[in-house]
MISE-628194 format. One line per 5 residues: their letters; for each residue z, x negated, y of C-alpha. Coordinates in steps of 0.5 Angstrom, whole numbers, always signed. Example, Ala and Ser with C-alpha at 12.3 -4.5 7.8 and 13.67 -1.06 7.14 Angstrom:
<pts>
as> +16:-25:-9 | +14:-27:-2
</pts>
This chain:
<pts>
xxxxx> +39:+58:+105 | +41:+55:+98 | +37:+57:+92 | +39:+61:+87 | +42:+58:+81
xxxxx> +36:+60:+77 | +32:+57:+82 | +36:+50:+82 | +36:+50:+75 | +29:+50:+74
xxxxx> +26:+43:+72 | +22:+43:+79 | +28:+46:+83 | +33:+40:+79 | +28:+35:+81
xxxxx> +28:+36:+89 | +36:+36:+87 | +36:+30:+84 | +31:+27:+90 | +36:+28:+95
xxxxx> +42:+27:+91 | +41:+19:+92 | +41:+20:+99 | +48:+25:+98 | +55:+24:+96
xxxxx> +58:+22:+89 | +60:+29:+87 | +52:+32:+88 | +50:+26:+85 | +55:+27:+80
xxxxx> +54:+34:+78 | +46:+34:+79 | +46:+29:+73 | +50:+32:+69 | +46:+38:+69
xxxxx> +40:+34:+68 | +43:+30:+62 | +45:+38:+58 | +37:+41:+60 | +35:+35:+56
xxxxx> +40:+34:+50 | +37:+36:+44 | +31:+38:+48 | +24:+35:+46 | +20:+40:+50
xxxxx> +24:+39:+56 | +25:+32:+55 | +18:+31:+56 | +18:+37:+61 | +22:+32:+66
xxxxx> +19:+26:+64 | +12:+28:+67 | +15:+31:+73 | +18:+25:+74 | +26:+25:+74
xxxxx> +27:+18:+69 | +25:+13:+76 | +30:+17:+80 | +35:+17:+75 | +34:+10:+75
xxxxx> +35:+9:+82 | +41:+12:+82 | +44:+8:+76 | +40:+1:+80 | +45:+2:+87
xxxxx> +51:+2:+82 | +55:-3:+87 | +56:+3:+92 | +56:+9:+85 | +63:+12:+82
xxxxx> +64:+10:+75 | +64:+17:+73 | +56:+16:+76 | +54:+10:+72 | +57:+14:+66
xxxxx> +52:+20:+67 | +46:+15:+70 | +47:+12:+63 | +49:+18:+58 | +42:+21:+63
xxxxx> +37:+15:+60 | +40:+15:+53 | +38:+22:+52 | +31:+21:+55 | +31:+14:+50
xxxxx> +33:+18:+44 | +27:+21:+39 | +22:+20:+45 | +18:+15:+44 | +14:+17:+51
xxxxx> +22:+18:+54 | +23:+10:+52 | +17:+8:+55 | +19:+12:+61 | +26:+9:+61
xxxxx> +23:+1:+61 | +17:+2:+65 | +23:+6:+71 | +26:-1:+69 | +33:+1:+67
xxxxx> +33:-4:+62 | +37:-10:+65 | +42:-5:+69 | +43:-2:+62 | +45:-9:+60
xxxxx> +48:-10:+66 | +54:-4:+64 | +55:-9:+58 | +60:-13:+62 | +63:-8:+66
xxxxx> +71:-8:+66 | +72:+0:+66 | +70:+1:+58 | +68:+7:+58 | +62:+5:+63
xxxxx> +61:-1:+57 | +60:+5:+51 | +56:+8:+56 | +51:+3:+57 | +51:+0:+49
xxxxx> +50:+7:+47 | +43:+8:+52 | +41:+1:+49 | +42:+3:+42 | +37:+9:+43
xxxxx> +33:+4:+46 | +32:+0:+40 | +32:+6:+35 | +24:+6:+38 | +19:+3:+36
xxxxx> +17:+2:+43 | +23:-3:+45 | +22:-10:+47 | +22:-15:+42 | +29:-20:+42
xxxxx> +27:-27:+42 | +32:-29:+37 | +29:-37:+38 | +32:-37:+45 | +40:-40:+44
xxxxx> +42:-35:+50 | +39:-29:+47 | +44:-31:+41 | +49:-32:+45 | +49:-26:+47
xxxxx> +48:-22:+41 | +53:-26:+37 | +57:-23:+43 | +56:-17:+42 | +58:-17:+34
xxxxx> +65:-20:+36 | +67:-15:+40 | +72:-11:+38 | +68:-5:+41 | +64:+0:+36
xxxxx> +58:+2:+41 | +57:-6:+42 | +57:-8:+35 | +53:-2:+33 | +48:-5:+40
xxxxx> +49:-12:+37 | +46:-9:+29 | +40:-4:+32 | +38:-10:+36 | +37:-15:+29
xxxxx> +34:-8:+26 | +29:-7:+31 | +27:-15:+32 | +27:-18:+25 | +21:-19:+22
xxxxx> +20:-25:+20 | +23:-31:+15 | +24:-35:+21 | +28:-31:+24 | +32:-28:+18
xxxxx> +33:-36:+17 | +36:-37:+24 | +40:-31:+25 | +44:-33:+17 | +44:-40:+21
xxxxx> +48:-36:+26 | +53:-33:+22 | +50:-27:+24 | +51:-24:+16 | +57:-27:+16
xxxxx> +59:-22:+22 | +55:-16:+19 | +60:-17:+12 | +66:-16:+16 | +63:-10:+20
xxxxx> +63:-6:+13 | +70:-5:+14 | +70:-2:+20 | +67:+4:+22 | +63:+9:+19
xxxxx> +58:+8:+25 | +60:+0:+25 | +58:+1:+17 | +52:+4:+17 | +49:+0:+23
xxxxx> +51:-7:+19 | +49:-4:+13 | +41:-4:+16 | +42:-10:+20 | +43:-13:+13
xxxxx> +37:-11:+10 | +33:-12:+14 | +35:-20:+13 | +35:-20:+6 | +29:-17:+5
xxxxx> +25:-21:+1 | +29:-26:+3 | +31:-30:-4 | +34:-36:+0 | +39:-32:+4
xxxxx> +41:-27:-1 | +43:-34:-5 | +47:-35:+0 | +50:-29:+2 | +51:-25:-5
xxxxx> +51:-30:-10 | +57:-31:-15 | +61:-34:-10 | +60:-28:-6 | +63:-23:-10
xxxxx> +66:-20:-5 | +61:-18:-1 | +57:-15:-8 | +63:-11:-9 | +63:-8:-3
xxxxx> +55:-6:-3 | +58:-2:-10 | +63:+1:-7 | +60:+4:-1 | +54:+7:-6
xxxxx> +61:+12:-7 | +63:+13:+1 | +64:+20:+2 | +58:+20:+7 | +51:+21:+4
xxxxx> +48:+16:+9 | +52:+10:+7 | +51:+11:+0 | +44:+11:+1 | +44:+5:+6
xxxxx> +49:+2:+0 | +43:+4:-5 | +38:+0:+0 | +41:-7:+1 | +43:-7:-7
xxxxx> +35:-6:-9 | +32:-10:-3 | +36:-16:-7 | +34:-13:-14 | +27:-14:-11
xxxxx> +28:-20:-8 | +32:-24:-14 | +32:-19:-19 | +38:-24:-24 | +43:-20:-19
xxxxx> +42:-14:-21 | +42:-15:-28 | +46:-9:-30 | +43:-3:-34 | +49:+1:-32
xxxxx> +48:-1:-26 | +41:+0:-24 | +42:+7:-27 | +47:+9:-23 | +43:+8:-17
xxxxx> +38:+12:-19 | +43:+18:-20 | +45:+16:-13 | +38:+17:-10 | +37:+23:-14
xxxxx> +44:+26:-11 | +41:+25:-5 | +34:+28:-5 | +38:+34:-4 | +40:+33:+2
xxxxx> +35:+37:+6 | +35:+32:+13 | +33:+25:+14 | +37:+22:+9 | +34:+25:+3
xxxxx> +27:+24:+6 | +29:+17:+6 | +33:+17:-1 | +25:+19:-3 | +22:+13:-1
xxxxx> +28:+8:-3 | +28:+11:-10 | +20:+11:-10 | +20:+3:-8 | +26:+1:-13
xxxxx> +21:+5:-20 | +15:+2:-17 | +14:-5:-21 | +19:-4:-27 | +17:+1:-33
xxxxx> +24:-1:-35 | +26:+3:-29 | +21:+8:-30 | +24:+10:-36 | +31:+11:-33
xxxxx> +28:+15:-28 | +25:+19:-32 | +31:+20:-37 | +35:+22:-31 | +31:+28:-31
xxxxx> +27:+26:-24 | +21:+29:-26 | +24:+37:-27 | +29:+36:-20 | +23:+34:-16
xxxxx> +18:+40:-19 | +23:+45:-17 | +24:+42:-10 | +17:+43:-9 | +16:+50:-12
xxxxx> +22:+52:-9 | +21:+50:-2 | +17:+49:+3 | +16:+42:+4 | +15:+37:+10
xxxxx> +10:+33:+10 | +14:+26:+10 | +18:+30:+4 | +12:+32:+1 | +9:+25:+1
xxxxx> +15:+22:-2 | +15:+26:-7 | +9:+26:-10 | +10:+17:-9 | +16:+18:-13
xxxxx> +12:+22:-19 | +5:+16:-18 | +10:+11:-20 | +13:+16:-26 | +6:+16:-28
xxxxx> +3:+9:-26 | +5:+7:-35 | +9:+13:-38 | +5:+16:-41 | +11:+21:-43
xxxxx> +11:+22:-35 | +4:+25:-36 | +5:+29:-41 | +11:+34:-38 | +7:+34:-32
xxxxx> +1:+36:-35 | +4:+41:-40 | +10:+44:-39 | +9:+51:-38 | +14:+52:-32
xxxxx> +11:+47:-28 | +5:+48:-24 | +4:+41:-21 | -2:+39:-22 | -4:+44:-17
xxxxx> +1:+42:-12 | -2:+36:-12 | -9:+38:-12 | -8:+42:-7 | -4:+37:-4
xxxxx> -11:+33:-4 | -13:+38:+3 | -7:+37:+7 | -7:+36:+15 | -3:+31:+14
xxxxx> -7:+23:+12 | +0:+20:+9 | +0:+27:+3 | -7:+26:+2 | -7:+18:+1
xxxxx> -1:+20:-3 | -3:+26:-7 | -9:+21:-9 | -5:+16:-12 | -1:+20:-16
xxxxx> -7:+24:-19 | -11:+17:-20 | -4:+15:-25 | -4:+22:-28 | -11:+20:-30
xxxxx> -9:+13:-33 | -8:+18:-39 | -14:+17:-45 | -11:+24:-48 | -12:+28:-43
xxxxx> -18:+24:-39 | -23:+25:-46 | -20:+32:-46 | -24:+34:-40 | -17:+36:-37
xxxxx> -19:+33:-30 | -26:+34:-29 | -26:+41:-26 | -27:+44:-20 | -20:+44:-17
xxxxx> -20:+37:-18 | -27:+34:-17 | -29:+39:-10 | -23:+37:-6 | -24:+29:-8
xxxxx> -32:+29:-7 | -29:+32:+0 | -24:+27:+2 | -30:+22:+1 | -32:+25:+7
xxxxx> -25:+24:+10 | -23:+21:+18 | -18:+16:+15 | -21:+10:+11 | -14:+9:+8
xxxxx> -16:+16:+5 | -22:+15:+3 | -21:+9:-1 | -15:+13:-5 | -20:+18:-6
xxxxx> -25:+13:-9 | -20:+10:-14 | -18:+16:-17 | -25:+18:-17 | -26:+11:-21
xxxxx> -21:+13:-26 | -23:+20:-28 | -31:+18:-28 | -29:+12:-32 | -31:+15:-39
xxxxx> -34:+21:-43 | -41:+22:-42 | -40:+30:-42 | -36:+30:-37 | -39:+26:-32
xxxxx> -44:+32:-30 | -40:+37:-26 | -39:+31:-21 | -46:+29:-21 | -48:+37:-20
xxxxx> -43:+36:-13 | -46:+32:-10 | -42:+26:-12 | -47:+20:-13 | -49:+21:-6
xxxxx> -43:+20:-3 | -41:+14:-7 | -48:+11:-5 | -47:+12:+3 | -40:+9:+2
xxxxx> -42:+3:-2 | -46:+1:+6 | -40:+2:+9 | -39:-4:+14 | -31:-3:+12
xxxxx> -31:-8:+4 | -25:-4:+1 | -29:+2:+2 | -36:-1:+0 | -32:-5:-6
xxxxx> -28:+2:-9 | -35:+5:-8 | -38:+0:-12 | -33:+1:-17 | -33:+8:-18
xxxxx> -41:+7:-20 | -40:+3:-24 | -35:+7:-29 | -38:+13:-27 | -46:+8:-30
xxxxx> -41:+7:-36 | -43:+10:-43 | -48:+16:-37 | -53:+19:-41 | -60:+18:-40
xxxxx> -61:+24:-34 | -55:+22:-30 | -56:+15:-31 | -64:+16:-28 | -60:+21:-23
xxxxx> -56:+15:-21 | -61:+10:-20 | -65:+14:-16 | -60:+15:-12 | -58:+8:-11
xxxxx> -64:+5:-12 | -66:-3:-14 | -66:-6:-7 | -59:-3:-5 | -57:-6:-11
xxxxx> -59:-12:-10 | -56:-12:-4 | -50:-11:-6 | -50:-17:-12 | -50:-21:-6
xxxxx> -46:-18:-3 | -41:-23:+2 | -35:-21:-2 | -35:-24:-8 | -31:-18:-12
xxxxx> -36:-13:-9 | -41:-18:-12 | -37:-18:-19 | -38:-10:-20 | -45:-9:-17
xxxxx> -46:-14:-23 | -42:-10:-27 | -46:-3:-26 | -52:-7:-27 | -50:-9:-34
xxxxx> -47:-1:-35 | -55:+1:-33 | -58:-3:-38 | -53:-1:-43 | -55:+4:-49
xxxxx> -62:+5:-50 | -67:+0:-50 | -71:+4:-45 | -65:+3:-40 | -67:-5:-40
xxxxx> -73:-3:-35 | -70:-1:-30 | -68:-8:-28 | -75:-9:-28 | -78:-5:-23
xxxxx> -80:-7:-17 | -83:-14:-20 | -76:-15:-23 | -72:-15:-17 | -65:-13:-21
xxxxx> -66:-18:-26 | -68:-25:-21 | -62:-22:-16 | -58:-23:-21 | -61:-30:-24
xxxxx> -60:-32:-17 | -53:-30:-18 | -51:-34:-24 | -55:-41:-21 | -50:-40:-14
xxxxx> -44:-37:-15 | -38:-40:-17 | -33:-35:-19 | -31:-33:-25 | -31:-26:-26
xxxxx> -38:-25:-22 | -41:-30:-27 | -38:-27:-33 | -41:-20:-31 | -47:-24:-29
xxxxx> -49:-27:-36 | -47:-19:-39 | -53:-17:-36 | -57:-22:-37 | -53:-21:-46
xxxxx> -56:-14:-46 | -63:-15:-42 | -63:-21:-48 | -62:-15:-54 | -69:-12:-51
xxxxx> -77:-12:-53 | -80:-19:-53 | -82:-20:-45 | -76:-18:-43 | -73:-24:-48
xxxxx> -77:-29:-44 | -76:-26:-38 | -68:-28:-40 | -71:-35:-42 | -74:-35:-35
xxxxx> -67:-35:-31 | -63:-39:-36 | -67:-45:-37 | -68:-50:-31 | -74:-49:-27
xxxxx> -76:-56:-25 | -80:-54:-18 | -74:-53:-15 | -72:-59:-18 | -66:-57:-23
xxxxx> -65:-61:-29 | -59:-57:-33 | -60:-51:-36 | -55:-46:-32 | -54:-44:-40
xxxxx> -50:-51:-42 | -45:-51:-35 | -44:-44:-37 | -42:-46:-44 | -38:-52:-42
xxxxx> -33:-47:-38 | -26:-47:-38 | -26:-40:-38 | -27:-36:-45 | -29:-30:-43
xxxxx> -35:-34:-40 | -37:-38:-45 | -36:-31:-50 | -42:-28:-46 | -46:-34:-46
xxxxx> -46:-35:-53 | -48:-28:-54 | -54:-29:-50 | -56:-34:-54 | -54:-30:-61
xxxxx> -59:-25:-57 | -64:-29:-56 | -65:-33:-63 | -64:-27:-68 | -70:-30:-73
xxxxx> -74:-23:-73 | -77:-23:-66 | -85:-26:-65 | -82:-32:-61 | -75:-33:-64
xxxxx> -79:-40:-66 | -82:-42:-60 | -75:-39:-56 | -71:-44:-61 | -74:-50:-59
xxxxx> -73:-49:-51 | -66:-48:-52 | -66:-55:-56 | -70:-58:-51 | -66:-56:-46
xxxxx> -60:-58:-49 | -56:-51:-51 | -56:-53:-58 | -53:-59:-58 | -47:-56:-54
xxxxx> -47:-51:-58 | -46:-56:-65 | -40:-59:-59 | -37:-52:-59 | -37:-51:-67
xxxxx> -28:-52:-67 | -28:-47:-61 | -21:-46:-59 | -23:-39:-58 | -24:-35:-64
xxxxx> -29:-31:-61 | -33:-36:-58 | -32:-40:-66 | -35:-33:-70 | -40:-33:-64
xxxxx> -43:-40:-64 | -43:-39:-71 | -48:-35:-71 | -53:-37:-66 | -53:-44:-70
xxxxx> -54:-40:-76 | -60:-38:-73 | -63:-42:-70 | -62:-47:-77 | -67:-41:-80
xxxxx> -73:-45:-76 | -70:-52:-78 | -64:-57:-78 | -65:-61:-70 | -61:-67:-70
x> -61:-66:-63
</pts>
């Protein structure tokens, strides 16, 4: 007895029609796939559905017997998998796994065009997903092929062709051999064709210019007016998403040869265009948000024109008026990051216009469930913060911000966890009465936890923020601080694998021992565990930075008691059991780097000031050591600051006596 309609359109009842239908005539076949294909158009839920139950194999096994199939059959096989493909990456994987994708391939030289169209569209839904096979642009059949597909006067074909270029290229080489092939030539051409031709072309062209200045010489130079005008012109096409891919290929060539795209009016045309675009409320105005983030990223120029085009107002009211997905939400808040990355004009209507309530936005932003918000919110609260004016108001340490901050250092994400800790790094950085809340929360102890983290962008953004947050500290926080941490963690961190953790480690030690004299004692605890870390740091490590760090420490341990200067002498002066016969003090000054040298000489300064009980005895070690004699050799330093410097180390070592040598 047949099933009732109902019955038969259920998934479960469609599937047991489907199995027979390839054992039945062309007209069940038929009629089974087209009510398969309308279940799931636009349907995710029921895509998924009939995947997991199976139905993508026995569509496929039907479109594989196409020798004995209807043309009218092999439209629907196709038009089936494509709905499959389209949006779902689970569909596709399915769809290539049932092993569709060389039948599909094979409809592309099928003489009936209607088949043809069908199968270049499945295939272009393909290779929309990120799951698509890789095309080797390296094999000359595969070019062969492709070059084909974009000399055919057929619109799904040369679209199939675009979406291929899209989907596949990723490297210089391979951009190189598609221009090679003329394949950007063919692209050019297709921006008079269709609005699906256009629109195809216009993201395979991106995507081989992108960061490509050879080939964007070469195709849109001078001489290549006409594709430049072109790209002008379709910024204006009456379809939005034209306009933005228009927009997209004219900033990935300003990015990658900035000398084309020069035009103040231009540039600033662009951003209108974006900005019109925003308002789009689909993909196309999420798109329109990251293009313009990117294309204001780099320049303050460009941030200038965006913030005179009112951008800022048009996105607050975008996000106080809707209820904003998370991709739009995170594009958004990228846009206002890099708004605030030098404008301090940017800060200001953020933080003070009474109309906009957008720090709290973005703080609450801070707690949302999505981690590419989170990462985004943290940036733009780090830029807002760059602002000296509001940070040493307080503006930034209160609860709402600091709580929700010290929680993210606790997040799953490390990418999270690493903005979170830059932006913590900017509102620690200064202002000693302001650094108490975050200690109050907890936040030391977080930061010492993350800087052991086996992940060094972690460990080197924890480090970091410790030592802005040691920065002018007073005395209970610094004790605080130190305790948490401890001198053998710290040690540890000095000589640490990454030099750039090393380098901050060094510099939060030169934090601590600032201020108060007492604050020198702390690198003498534990039988001056801090202190001969950091000597063994300036005897063996090579990069700049760290030793510049290095020799501060050693500069601020030199402005101390009599001990404490002697035991700076006991690091700097060769030691002849192990069988040195330089002072590392002279191969400092000889540096090439001023900063270097600025720190040496200073040291040296500390160490000779004529009042201390053992200045004298200090002096003649320096002489004998030959740091005297490169400090006379330093006297016309090209450096002015080392110049007054030097000046006055020998002015007070002359105090003692005039050494000839």
């Amino acid at each position: 007895m047949p099933g009732s309609a109902s019955t038969t359109h259920r998934p479960e009842g469609l599937i047991q029609r489907l199995r027979s239908a390839a054992a039945d005539g062309g007209e069940a076949k038929l009629k089974v796939l087209r009510d398969l294909k309308n279940q799931i158009i636009g349907n995710r839920t029921k895509k998924l559905s009939y995947i997991k139950l199976g139905a993508v194999p026995f569509v496929v096994s039907i479109l594989s017997s196409s020798s004995f199939s209807s043309d009218s059959i092999l439209v629907q096989c196709a038009a089936t998998i494509g709905s499959f493909a389209c949006g779902v990456d689970s569909g596709v994987k399915a769809v290539l796994d049932a092993g569709a994708f060389v039948h599909l391939v094979n409809l592309l030289s099928h003489s009936n065009e209607k088949v043809v169209d069908a199968g270049a569209r499945a295939l272009k839904m393909i290779y929309q997903s990120k799951v698509a096979p890789k095309y080797d642009f390296f094999q000359e059949k595969n070019m062969e092929f492709l070059t084909s597909l974009l000399d055919k006067n057929n619109e799904n074909l040369t679209a199939l062709g675009a979406s291929i270029i899209t989907h596949s290229c990723e490297t210089n080489d391979e951009q190189k051999i598609l221009g090679d092939a003329g394949t950007l030539k063919r692209l050019i051409n297709l921006l008079e064709g269709t609005t699906s031709q256009r629109d195809a072309s216009l993201e395979a062209f991106a995507t081989i210019i992108k960061q490509n200045p050879q080939v964007i010489s070469e195709f849109v130079g001078p001489e290549n007016g006409r594709t430049w005008g072109t790209l002008i012109e379709l910024t204006k096409d009456k379809y939005p998403r034209t306009r933005l891919l228009a927009c997209t290929c004219l900033i990935l060539i300003k990015n990658a040869a900035p000398s084309y795209l020069q035009s103040v009016g231009i540039r600033t045309k662009l951003i209108l265009i974006l900005l019109e675009l925003i308002d789009d409320s689909g993909q196309v105005g999420d798109e329109a948000l990251f293009t313009l983030s990117s294309f204001i990223a780099d320049e303050e120029s460009l941030q200038k024109s965006a913030f005179e085009a009112n951008t800022i107002d048009r996105l607050c009211d975008h996000m106080q008026k809707e209820s904003l997905q998370p991709k739009r939400l995170e594009g958004m808040l990228m846009i206002l990051a890099n708004l605030c990355s030098n404008l301090e004009c940017s800060r200001s209507v953020l933080l003070e216009s009474p109309k906009l309530q957008t720090i709290s936005i973005i703080t609450d932003a801070l707690s949302h469930a999505t981690v590419d918000v989170r990462v985004a919110a943290c940036m733009c609260l780090k830029n807002i913060s760059r602002s000296v004016k509001y940070l040493s108001a307080g503006h930034f340490m209160t609860e709402a911000v600091i709580i929700p901050l010290i929680q993210l250092l606790d997040d799953t994400s490390t990418s999270v966890q690493v903005a979170a800790l830059r932006t913590i790094s900017n509102l620690v950085i200064d202002f000693t009465m302001h650094k108490s809340l975050f200690v109050q929360n907890g936040g030391v102890k977080q930061l010492v936890e993350l800087s052991k983290s086996m992940d060094s962008r972690v460990r080197l953004n924890a480090v970091w923020a410790l030592r802005n947050l040691m920065f002018l500290v007073d005395s209970r926080c610094k004790e605080g601080i130190f305790l948490e941490l401890r001198a053998l963690s710290l040690t540890s961190l000095v000589s640490d694998p990454s030099a750039c953790v090393q380098e901050h480690a060094l510099g939060l030690i030169c934090n601590l021992v600032n201020g108060s004299l007492d604050s020198i004692d702390y690198v003498f605890t534990e039988d001056a565990l801090l202190l001969n870390a950091v000597g063994r740091q300036l005897r063996n490590a090579s990069k700049p930075e760290v030793l510049i760090q290095g020799m501060y420490v050693l500069c601020n341990v030199a402005s101390g008691k009599e001990f404490q200067k002697e035991a700076v002498m006991h690091q700097i002066l060769p030691d002849s059991s192990n069988g040195d016969t330089q002072s590392i003090m002279v191969t400092m000054l000889q540096s090439e780097v001023a900063q270097l040298r600025t720190a040496a000489v200073w040291t040296i300064v500390n160490l000779t000031i004529p009042t201390g009980a053992g200045a004298l005895a200090r002096v003649v070690k320096l002489r004998n050591a030959g740091i005297v004699s490169q400090l006379k050799n330093m006297a016309n330093d090209p450096c002015l600051d080392v110049k007054l410097r030097v000046r006055t180390a020998l002015g007070q070592s002359m105090i003692f006596g005039d050494f000839s040598t």
